[in-house]
MIKEMI-927475 format. One record per residue (C-alpha): residue in three letters; x, y, z. Coordinates in nm, 2 decimals. Example, Ala and Ser with C-alpha at 12.3 -4.5 7.8 and 13.67 -1.06 7.14 Angstrom:
! MIKEMI-927475
+------+--------+--------+--------+
! resn !     xx !     yy !     zz !
+------+--------+--------+--------+
!  ALA !   1.23 !  -0.45 !   0.78 !
!  SER !   1.37 !  -0.11 !   0.71 !
+------+--------+--------+--------+
//
This chain:
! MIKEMI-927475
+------+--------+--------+--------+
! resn !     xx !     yy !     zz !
+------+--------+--------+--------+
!  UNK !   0.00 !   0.00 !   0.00 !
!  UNK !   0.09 !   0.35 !  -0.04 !
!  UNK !   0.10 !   0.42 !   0.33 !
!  UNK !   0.35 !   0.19 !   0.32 !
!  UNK !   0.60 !   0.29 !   0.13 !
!  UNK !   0.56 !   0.64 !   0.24 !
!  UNK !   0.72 !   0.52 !   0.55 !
!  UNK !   1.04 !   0.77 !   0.64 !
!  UNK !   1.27 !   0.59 !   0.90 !
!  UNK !   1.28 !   0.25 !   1.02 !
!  UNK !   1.10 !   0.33 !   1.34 !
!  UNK !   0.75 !   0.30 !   1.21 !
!  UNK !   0.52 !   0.50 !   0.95 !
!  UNK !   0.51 !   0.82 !   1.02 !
!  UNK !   0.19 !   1.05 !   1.15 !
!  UNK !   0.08 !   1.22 !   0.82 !
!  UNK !   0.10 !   1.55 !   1.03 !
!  UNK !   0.52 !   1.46 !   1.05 !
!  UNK !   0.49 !   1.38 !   0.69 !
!  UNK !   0.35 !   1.71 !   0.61 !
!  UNK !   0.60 !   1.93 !   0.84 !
!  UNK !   0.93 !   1.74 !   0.73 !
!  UNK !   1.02 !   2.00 !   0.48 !
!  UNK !   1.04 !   2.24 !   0.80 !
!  UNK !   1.28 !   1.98 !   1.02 !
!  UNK !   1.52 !   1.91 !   0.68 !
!  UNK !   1.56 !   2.26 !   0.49 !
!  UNK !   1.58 !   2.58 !   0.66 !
!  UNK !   1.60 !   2.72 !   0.29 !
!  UNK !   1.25 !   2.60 !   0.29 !
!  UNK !   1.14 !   2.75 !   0.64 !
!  UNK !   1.25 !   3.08 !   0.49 !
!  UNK !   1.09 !   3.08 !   0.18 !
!  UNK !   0.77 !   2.93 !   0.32 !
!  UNK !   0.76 !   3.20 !   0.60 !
!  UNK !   0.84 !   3.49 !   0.39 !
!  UNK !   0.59 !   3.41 !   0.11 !
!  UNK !   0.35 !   3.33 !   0.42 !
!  UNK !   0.33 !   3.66 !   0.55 !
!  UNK !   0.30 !   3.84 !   0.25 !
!  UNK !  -0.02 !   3.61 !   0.18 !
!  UNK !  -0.16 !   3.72 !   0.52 !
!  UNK !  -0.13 !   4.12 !   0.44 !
!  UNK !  -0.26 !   4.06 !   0.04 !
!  UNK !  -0.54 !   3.85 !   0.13 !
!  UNK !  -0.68 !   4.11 !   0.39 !
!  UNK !  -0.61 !   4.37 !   0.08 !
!  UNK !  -0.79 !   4.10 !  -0.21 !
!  UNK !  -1.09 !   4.18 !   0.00 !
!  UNK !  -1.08 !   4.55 !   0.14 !
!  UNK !  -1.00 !   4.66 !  -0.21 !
!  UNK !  -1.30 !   4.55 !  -0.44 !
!  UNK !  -1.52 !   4.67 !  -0.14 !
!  UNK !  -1.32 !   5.03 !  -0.16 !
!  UNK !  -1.40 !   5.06 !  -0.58 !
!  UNK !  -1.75 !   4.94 !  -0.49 !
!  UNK !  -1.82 !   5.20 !  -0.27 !
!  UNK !  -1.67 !   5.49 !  -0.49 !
!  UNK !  -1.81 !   5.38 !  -0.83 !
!  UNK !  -2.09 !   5.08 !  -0.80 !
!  UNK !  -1.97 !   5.01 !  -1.08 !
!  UNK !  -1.94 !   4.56 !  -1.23 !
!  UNK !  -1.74 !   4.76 !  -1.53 !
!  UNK !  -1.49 !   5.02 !  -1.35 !
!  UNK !  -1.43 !   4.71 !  -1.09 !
!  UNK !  -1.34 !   4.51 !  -1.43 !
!  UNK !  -1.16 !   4.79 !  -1.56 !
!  UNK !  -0.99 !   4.78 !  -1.20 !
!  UNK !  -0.83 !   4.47 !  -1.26 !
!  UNK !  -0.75 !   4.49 !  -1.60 !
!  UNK !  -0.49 !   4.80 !  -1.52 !
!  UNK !  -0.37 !   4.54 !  -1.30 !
!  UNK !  -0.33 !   4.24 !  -1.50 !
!  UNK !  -0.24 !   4.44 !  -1.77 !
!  UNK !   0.14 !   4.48 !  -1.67 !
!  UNK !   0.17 !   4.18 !  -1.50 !
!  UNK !   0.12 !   4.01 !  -1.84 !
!  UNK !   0.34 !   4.23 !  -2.05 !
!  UNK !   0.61 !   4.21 !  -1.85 !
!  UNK !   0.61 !   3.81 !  -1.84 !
!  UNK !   0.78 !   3.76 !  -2.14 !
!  UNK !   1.06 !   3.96 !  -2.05 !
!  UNK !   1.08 !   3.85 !  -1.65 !
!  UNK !   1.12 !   3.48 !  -1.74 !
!  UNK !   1.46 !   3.54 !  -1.89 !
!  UNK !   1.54 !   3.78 !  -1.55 !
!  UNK !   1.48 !   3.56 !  -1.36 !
!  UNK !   1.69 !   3.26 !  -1.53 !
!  UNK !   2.00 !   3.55 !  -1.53 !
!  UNK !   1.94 !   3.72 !  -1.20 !
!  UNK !   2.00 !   3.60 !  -0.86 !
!  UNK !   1.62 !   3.54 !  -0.79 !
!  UNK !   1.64 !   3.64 !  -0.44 !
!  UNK !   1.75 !   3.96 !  -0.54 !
!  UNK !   1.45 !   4.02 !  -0.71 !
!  UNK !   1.24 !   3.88 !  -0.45 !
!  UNK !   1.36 !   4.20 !  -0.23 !
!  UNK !   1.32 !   4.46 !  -0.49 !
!  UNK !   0.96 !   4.31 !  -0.57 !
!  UNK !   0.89 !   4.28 !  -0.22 !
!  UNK !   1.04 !   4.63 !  -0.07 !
!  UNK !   0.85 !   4.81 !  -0.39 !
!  UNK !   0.51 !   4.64 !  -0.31 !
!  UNK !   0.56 !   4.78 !   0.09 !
!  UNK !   0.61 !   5.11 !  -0.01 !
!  UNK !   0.27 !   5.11 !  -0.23 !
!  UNK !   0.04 !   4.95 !   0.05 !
!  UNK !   0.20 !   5.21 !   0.25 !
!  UNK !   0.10 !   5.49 !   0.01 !
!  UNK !  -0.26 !   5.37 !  -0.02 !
!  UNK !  -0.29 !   5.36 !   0.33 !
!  UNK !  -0.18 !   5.75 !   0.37 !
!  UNK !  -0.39 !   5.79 !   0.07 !
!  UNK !  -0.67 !   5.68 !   0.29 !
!  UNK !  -0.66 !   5.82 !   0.59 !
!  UNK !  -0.62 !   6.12 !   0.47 !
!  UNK !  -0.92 !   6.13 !   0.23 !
!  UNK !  -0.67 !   6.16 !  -0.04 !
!  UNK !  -0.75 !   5.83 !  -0.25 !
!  UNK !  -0.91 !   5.84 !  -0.61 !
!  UNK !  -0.95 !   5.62 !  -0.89 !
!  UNK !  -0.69 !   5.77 !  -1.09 !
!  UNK !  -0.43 !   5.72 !  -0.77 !
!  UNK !  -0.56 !   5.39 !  -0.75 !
!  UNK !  -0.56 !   5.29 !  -1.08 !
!  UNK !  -0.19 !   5.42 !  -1.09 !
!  UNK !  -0.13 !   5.19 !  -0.79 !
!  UNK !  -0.27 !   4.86 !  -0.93 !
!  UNK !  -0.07 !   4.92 !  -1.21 !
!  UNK !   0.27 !   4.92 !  -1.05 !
!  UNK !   0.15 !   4.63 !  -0.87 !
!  UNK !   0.11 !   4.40 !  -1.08 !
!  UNK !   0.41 !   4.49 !  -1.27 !
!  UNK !   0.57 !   4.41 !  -0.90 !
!  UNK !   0.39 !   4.09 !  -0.93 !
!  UNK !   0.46 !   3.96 !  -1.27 !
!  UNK !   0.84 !   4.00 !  -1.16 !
!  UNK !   0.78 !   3.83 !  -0.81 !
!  UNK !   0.56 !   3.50 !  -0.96 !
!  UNK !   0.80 !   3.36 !  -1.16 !
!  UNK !   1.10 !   3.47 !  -0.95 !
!  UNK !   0.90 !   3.27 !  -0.65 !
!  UNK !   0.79 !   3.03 !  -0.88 !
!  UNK !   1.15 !   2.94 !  -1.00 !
!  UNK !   1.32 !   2.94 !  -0.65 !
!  UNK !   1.05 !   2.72 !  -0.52 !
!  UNK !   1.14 !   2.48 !  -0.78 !
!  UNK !   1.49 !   2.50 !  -0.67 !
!  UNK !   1.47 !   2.45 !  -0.32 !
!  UNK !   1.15 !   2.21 !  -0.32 !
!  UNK !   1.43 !   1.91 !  -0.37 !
!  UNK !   1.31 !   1.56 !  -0.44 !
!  UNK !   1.31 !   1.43 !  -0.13 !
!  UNK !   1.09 !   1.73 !   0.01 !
!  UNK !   0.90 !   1.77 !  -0.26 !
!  UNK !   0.52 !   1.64 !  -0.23 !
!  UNK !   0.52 !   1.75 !   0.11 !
!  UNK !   0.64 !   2.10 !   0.06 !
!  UNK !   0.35 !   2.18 !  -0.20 !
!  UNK !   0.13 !   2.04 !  -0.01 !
!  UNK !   0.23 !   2.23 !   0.33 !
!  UNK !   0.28 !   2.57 !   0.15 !
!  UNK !  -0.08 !   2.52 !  -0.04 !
!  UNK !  -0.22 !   2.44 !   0.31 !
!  UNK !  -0.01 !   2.73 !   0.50 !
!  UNK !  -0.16 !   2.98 !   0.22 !
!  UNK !  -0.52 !   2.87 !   0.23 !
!  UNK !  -0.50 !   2.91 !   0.63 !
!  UNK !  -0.39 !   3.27 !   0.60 !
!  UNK !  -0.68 !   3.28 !   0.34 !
!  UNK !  -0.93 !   3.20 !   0.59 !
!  UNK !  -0.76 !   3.49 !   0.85 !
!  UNK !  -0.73 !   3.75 !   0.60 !
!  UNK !  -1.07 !   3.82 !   0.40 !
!  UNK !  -1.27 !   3.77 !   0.74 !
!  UNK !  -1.04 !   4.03 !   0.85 !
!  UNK !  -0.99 !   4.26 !   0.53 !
!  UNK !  -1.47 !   4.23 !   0.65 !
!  UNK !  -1.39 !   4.35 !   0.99 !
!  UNK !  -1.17 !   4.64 !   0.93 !
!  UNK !  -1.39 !   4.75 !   0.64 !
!  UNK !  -1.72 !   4.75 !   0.88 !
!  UNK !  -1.57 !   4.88 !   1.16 !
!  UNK !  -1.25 !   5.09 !   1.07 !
!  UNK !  -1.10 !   5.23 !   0.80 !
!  UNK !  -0.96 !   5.05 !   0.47 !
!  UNK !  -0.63 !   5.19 !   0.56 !
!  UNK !  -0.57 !   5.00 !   0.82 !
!  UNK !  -0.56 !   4.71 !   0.60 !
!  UNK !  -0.35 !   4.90 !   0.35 !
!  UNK !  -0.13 !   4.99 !   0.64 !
!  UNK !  -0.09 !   4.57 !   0.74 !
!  UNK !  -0.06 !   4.47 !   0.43 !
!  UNK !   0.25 !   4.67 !   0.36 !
!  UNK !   0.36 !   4.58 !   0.73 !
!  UNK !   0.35 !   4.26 !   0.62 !
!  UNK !   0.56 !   4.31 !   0.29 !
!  UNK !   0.81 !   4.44 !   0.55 !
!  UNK !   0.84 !   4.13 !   0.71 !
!  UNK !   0.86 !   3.95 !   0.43 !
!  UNK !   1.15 !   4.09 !   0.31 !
!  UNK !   1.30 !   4.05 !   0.62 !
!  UNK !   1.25 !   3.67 !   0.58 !
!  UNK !   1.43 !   3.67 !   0.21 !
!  UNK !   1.72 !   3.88 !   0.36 !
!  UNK !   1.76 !   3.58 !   0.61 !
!  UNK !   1.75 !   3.31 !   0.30 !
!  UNK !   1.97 !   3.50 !   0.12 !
!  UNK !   2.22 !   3.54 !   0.33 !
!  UNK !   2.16 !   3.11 !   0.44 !
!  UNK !   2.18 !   3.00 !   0.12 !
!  UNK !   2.47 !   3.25 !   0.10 !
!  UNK !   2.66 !   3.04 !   0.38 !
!  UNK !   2.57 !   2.74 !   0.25 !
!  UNK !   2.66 !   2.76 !  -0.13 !
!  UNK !   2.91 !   3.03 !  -0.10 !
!  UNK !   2.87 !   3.26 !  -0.38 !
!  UNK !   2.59 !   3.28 !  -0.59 !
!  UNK !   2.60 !   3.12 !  -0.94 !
!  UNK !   2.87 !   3.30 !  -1.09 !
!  UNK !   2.85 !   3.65 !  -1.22 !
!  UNK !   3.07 !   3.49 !  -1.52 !
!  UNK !   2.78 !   3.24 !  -1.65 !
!  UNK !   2.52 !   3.49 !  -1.62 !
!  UNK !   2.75 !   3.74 !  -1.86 !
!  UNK !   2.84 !   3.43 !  -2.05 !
!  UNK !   2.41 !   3.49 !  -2.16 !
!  UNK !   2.45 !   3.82 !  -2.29 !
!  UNK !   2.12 !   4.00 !  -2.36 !
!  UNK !   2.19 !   3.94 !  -2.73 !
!  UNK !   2.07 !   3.52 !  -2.63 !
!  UNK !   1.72 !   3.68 !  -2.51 !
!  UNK !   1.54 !   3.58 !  -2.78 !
!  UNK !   1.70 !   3.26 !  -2.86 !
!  UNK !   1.61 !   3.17 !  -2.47 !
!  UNK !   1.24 !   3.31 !  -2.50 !
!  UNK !   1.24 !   3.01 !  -2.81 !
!  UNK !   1.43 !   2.77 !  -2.59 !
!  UNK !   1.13 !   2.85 !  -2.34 !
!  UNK !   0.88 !   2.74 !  -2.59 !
!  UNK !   1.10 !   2.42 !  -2.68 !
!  UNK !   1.07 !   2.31 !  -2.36 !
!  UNK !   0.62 !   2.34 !  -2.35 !
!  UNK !   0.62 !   2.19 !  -2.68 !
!  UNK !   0.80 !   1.88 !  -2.58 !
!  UNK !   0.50 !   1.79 !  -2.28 !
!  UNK !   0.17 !   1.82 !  -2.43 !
!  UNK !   0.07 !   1.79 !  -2.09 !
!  UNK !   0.21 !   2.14 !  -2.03 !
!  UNK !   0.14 !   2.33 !  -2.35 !
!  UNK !  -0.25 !   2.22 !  -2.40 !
!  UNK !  -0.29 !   2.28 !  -2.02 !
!  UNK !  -0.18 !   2.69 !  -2.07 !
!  UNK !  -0.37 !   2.67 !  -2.36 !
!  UNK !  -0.71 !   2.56 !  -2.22 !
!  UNK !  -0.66 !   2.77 !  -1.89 !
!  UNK !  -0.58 !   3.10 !  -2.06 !
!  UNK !  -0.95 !   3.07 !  -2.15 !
!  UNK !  -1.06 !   2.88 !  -1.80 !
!  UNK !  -0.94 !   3.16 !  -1.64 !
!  UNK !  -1.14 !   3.39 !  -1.81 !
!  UNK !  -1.46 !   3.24 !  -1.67 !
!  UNK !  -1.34 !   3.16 !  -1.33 !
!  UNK !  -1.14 !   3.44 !  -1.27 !
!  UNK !  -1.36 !   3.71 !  -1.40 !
!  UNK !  -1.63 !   3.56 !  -1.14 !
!  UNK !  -1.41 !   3.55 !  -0.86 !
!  UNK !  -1.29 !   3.90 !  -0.90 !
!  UNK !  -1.54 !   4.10 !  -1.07 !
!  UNK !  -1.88 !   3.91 !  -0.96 !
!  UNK !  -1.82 !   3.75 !  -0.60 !
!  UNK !  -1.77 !   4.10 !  -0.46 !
!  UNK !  -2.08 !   4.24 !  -0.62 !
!  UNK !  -2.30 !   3.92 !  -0.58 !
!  UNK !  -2.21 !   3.98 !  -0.19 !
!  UNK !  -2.24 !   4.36 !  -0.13 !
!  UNK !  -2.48 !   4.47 !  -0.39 !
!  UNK !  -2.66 !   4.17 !  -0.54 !
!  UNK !  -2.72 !   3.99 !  -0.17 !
!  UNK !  -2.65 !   4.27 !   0.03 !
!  UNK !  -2.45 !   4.14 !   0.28 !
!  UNK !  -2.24 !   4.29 !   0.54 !
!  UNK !  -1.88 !   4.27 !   0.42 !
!  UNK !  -1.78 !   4.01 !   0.75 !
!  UNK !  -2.02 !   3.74 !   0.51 !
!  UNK !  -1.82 !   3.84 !   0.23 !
!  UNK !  -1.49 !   3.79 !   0.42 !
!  UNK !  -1.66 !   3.47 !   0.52 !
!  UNK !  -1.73 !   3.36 !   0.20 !
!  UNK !  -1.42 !   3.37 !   0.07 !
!  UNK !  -1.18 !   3.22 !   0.38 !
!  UNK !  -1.46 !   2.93 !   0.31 !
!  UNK !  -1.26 !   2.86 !  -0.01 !
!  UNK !  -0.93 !   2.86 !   0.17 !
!  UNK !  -1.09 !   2.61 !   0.34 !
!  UNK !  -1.17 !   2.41 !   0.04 !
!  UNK !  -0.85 !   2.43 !  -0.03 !
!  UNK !  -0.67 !   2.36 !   0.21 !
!  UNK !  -0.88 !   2.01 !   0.24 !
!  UNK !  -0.83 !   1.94 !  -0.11 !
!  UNK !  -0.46 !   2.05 !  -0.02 !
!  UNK !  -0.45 !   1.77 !   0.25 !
!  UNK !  -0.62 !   1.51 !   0.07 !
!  UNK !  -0.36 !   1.52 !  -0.22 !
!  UNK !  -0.13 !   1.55 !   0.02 !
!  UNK !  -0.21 !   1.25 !   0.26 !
!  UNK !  -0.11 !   1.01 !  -0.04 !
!  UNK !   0.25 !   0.97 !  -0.19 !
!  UNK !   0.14 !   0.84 !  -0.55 !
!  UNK !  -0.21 !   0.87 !  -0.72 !
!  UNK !  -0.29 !   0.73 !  -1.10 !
!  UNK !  -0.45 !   0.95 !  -1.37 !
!  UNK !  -0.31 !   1.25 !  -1.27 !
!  UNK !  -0.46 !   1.40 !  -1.60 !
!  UNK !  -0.77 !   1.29 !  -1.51 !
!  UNK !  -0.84 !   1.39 !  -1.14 !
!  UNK !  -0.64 !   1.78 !  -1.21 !
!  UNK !  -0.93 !   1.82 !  -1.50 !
!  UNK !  -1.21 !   1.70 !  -1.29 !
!  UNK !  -1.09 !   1.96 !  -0.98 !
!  UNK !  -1.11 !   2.22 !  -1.24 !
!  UNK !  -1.45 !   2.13 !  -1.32 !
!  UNK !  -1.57 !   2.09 !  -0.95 !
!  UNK !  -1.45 !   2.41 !  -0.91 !
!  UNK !  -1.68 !   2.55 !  -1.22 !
!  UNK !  -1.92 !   2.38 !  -1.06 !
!  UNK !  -1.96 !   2.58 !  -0.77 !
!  UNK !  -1.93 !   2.88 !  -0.89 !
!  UNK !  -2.25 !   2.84 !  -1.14 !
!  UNK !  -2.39 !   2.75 !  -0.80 !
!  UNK !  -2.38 !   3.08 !  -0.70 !
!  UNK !  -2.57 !   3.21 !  -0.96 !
!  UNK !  -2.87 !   2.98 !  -0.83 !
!  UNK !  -2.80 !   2.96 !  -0.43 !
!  UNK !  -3.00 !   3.24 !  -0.25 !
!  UNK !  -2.92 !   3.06 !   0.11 !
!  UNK !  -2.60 !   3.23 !   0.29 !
!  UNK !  -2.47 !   2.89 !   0.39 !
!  UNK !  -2.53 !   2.75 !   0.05 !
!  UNK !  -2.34 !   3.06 !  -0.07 !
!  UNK !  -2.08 !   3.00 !   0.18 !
!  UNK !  -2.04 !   2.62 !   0.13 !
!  UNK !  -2.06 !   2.67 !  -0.29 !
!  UNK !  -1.75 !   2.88 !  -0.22 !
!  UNK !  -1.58 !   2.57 !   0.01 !
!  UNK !  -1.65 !   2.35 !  -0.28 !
!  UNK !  -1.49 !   2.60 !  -0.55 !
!  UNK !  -1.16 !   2.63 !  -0.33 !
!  UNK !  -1.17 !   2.25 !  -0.34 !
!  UNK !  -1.13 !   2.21 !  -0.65 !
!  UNK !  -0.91 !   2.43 !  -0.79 !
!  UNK !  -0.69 !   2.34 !  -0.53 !
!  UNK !  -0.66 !   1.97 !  -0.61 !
!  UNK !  -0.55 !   2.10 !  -1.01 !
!  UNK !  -0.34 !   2.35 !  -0.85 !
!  UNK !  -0.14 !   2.11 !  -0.65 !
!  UNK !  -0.06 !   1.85 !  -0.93 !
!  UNK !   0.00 !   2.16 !  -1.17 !
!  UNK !   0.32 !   2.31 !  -0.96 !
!  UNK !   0.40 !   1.94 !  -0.91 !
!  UNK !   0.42 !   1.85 !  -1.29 !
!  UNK !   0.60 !   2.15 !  -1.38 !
!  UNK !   0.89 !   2.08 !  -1.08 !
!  UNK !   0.89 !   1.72 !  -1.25 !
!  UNK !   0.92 !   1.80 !  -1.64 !
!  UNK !   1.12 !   2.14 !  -1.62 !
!  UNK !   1.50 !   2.18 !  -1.63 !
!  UNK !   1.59 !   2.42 !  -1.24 !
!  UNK !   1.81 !   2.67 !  -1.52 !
!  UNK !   1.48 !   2.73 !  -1.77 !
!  UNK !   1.23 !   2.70 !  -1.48 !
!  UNK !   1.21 !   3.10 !  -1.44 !
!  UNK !   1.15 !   3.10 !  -1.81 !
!  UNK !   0.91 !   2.84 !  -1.87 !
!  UNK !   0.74 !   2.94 !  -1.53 !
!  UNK !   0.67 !   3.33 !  -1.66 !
!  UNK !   0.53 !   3.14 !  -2.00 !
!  UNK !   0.31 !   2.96 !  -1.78 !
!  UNK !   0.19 !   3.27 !  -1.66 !
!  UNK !   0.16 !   3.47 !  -1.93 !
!  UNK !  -0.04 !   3.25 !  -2.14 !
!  UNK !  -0.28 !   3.19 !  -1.87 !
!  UNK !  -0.30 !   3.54 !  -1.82 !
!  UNK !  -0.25 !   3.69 !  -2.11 !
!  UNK !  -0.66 !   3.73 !  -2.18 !
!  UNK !  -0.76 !   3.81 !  -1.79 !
!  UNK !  -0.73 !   4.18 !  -1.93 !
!  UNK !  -1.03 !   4.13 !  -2.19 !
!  UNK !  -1.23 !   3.87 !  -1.98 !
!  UNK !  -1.22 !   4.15 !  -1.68 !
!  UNK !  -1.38 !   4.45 !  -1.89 !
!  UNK !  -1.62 !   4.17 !  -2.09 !
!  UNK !  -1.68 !   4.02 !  -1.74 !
!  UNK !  -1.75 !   4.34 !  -1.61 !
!  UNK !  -1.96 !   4.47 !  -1.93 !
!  UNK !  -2.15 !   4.18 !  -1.99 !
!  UNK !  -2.31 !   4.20 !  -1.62 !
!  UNK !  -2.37 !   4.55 !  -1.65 !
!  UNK !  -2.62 !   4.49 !  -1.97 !
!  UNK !  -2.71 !   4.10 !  -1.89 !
!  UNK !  -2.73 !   4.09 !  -1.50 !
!  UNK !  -2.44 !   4.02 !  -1.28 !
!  UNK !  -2.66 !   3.64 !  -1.19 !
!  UNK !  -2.66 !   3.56 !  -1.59 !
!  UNK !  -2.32 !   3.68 !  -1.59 !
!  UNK !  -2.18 !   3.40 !  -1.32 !
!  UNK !  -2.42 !   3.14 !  -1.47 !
!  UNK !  -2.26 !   3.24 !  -1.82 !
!  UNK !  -1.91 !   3.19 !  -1.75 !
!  UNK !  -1.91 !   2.91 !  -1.51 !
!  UNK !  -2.08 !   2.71 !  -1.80 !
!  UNK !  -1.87 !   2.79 !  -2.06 !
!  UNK !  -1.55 !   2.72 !  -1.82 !
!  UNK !  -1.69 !   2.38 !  -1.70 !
!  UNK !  -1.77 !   2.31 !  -2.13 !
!  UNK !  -1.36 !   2.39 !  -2.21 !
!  UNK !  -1.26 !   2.16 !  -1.92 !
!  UNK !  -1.49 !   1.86 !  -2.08 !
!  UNK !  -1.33 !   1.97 !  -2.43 !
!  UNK !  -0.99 !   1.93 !  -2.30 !
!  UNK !  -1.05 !   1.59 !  -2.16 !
!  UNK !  -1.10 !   1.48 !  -2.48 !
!  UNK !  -0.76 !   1.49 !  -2.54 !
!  UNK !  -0.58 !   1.15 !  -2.47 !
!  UNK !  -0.25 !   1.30 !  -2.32 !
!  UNK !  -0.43 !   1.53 !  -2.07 !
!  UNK !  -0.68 !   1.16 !  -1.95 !
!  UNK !  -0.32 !   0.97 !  -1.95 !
!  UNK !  -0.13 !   1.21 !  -1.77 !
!  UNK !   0.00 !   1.03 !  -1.48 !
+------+--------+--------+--------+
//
């Protein structure tokens, strides 16, 4: 049995709770990373929920909260192409700081922006756009460092304890992102979130200088020159190369740059309205609602997790993307606030069990000195449309209904999920 051979000393099996906190006994590389990446997750989920309300209560508007995002995601996806090849030249903890360090001193803007009445679209809209620029540097430089330290031997249960670690700050932050909002000032989340950032860089500082002490120098300055930026294209090819050789990977970035669309668009654009205008809920339900995902996830977290090997890989990542549609056309149908609440548990579920055996696949199938590259291709391609589907999110509620709207999109994303598992290499995907 699996159990069995998931044994780790000759002492006896282990408890799946020491199987799942190994990673922080046997790296302190890991600890670091984990911590730091932790912390900024507690600050930016209190911010994921304070900010939608914030746009909500200036404009009202499905189609300026669409537009919202869509200055964000905007240079977050541009940027990609270019921050692959970065991050494959570029010590990556190095970036790590400089993402992090700008991202404090935003959140620390927008909270003096606050407070002092200050804060208007255009300011925020200037914001979000720096942000995600800071973001589409930081994802693949995590993304690529993760892949790095998360060794072999660590591996399943680091993904699983990180994916479980960020859900649980998931279901502290939005509940309190609800509570400041209803009973203090959005600032004050602005101001923790960037207190957070702080922190966080203070954790990558540490790594830094471990891995520092541990490795010596840093790869050497000679083999990053050695790639002079005339090779930037020819490594941006090299990048593709390496998607084209798994179909697994390539049809999978495909499909999900239009998956995302549909779920993201809901998640970002709809669930805020659905809560505070549509329902008119106070914005603690709304907080609710959405650390009930992290819940989901974090139980579809442990259930991958509790098992070393599982068959059809393919197979069971398609079917938690189509859970996860699922429950979000729910919403368009459930009028009960625990149905509302529990649609949203099942939603987190699912996307978290093809979440999990996504990082995992790429770890296994992509060279550690092209993972920055074919790690902000990832991105970018499933990205690369959020833009659009925010504003035709956004605009399509506006005219149709924001309950059509949900009902719309969570259809069509379950139908490209069904369409992909036509495909034999996604079913055999082990």
């Amino acid at each position: 049995m699996d159990t069995q051979n998931s044994t780790l000393s000759p002492e006896g099996r282990h408890s799946a709770w020491a199987t799942f906190t190994s990673p922080l006994k046997q790296s302190k590389a890991f600890t670091l990373l984990w911590l730091g990446h932790w912390i900024a997750m507690l600050g930016s989920s209190v911010t994921t929920v304070i900010l939608p309300l914030v746009i909500y209560s200036l404009t009202g508007s499905t189609t300026i909260m669409g537009l919202a995002m869509t200055v964000y995601m905007l240079p977050n996806v541009l940027i990609l192409p270019f921050a692959g090849m970065i991050v494959d030249r570029i010590d990556r903890i190095r970036l790590l700081l400089f993402t992090n360090i700008a991202r404090f001193g935003l959140m620390f803007v927008a909270a003096v922006l606050m407070f002092t009445g200050g804060m208007k679209l255009p300011f925020l809209f200037v914001g979000l756009a720096l942000y995600g620029l800071m973001d589409g540097i930081f994802n693949p430089a995590y993304s690529a460092l993760r892949a790095q330290i998360f060794t072999p031997d660590i591996r399943n249960a680091a993904n699983a304890l990180s994916q479980i670690s960020i859900q649980a700050v998931r279901l502290l932050g939005p509940p309190l992102g609800g509570f400041i909002v209803s009973f203090s000032s959005p600032g004050v989340g602005f101001g923790l979130d960037s207190i957070a950032y702080l922190v966080s860089f203070s954790c990558f500082w540490m790594l830094s200088a471990h891995l520092a002490s541990v490795i010596g120098k840093r790869q050497s300055d000679s083999e990053q020159e050695d790639q002079g930026g005339q090779h930037f294209l020819k490594d941006f090819i090299a990048g593709f190369a390496i998607l084209k050789s798994h179909p697994w990977l390539w049809i999978t970035i495909l499909a999900f740059s239009f998956i995302n669309i549909c779920y993201s668009g809901i998640i970002a654009v709809l669930i805020p309205w659905l809560f505070k205008v549509h329902h008119g809920y106070n914005p603690v339900v709304y907080g609710t609602a959405m650390a009930s995902s992290g819940i989901g996830a974090m139980l579809g977290a442990f259930v991958y997790g509790s098992r070393k090997h599982w068959k059809h890989r393919g197979l069971l990542a398609y079917l938690g993307a189509f859970v996860s549609g699922l429950a979000l056309l729910l919403l368009s149908i459930v009028t009960w606030m625990p149905g509302l609440i529990l649609s949203m548990m099942l939603e987190g579920f699912g996307i978290m069990i093809f979440a999990i055996i996504w990082e995992t696949s790429l770890q296994e199938l992509v060279p550690a000195e092209s993972f920055g590259r074919v790690a902000s291709l990832d991105l970018m391609f499933s990205f690369a449309l959020l833009p659009v589907g925010y504003l035709a999110v956004g605009a399509v509620a506006d005219k149709l209904g924001g309950i059509l709207t949900i009902a719309m999109f969570a259809t069509i994303g379950m139908c490209i999920v069904l369409g992909v598992l036509i495909v034999p290499h996604i079913r055999r995907f082990q």
